[in-house]
C-alpha positions in Angstrom: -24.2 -8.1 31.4 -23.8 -4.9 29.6 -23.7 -4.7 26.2 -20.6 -2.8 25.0 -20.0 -1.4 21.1 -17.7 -3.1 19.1 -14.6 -1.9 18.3 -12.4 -4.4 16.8 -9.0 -2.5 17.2 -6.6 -3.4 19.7 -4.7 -0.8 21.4 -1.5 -0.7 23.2 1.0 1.8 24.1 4.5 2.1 22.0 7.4 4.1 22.4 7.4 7.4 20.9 11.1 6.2 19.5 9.1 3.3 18.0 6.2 5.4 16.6 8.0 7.9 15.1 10.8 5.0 13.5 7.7 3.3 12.1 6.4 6.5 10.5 9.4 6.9 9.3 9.9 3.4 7.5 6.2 3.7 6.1 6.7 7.0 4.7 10.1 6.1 3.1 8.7 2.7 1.8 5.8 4.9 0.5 7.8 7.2 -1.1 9.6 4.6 -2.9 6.2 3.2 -4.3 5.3 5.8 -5.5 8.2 7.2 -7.4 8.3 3.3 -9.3 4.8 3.9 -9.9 5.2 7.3 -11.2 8.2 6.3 -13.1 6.1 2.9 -14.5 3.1 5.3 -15.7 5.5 7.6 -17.6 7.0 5.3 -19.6 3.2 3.8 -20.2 1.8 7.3 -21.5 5.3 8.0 -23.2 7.3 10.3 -21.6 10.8 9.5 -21.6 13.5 11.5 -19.9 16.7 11.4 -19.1 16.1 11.2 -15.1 13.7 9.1 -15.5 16.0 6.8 -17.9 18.4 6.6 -15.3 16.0 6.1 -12.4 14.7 2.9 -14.5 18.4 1.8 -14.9 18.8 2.8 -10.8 16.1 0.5 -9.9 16.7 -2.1 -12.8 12.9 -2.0 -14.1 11.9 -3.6 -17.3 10.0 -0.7 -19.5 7.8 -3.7 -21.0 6.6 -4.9 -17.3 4.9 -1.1 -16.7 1.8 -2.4 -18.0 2.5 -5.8 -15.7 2.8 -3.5 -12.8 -0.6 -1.5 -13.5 -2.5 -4.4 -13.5 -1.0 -6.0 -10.3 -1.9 -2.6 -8.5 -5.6 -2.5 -10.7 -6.0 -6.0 -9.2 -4.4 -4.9 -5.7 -7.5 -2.3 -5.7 -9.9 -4.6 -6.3 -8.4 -7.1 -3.5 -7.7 -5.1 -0.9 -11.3 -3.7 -0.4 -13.0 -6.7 -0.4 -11.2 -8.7 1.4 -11.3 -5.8 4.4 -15.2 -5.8 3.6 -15.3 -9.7 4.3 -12.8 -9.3 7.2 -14.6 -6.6 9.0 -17.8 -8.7 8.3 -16.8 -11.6 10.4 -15.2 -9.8 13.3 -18.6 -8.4 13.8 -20.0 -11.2 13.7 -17.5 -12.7 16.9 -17.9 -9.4 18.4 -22.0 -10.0 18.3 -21.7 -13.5 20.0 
């Protein structure tokens, strides 16, 4: 039997309608991260305006749960990584049997 490489990514064909509403939802969801984490790290290094006053009230943040937020993304970096590491680890261990 011949011994392929592994590749542990399965591929299938989608819509182009379905592709492109996905980027779509991804980048918006993104988007909207980002501009709460933005807004979360201003209020952290103190600087207060009034859009970003009203985007707080928008959203209905909490200024005191910035610094709860950083460390639930400090601890999301940490996380994420290693549990890819360990998860990439044992699929090449199935792919090797």
């Amino acid at each position: 039997m011949k011994n392929t490489p592994f590749d542990p990514v399965i591929r299938h064909q989608t819509s182009r309608l379905s592709h492109w509403l996905r980027v779509l939802i991804l980048t918006t969801l993104w988007l909207f991260v980002g501009l709460i984490i933005v807004a979360n790290i201003s209020f952290s290094l103190g600087l207060y305006s009034d859009d970003l006053v009203s985007l707080y009230l928008l959203l209905n943040l909490q200024p005191h749960a910035a610094h709860h937020i950083l460390v639930l993304i400090g601890w999301l970096l940490v996380i994420v990584p290693l549990f890819c590491g360990w998860r990439w680890l044992r699929l090449r261990k199935e792919g090797a049997k």
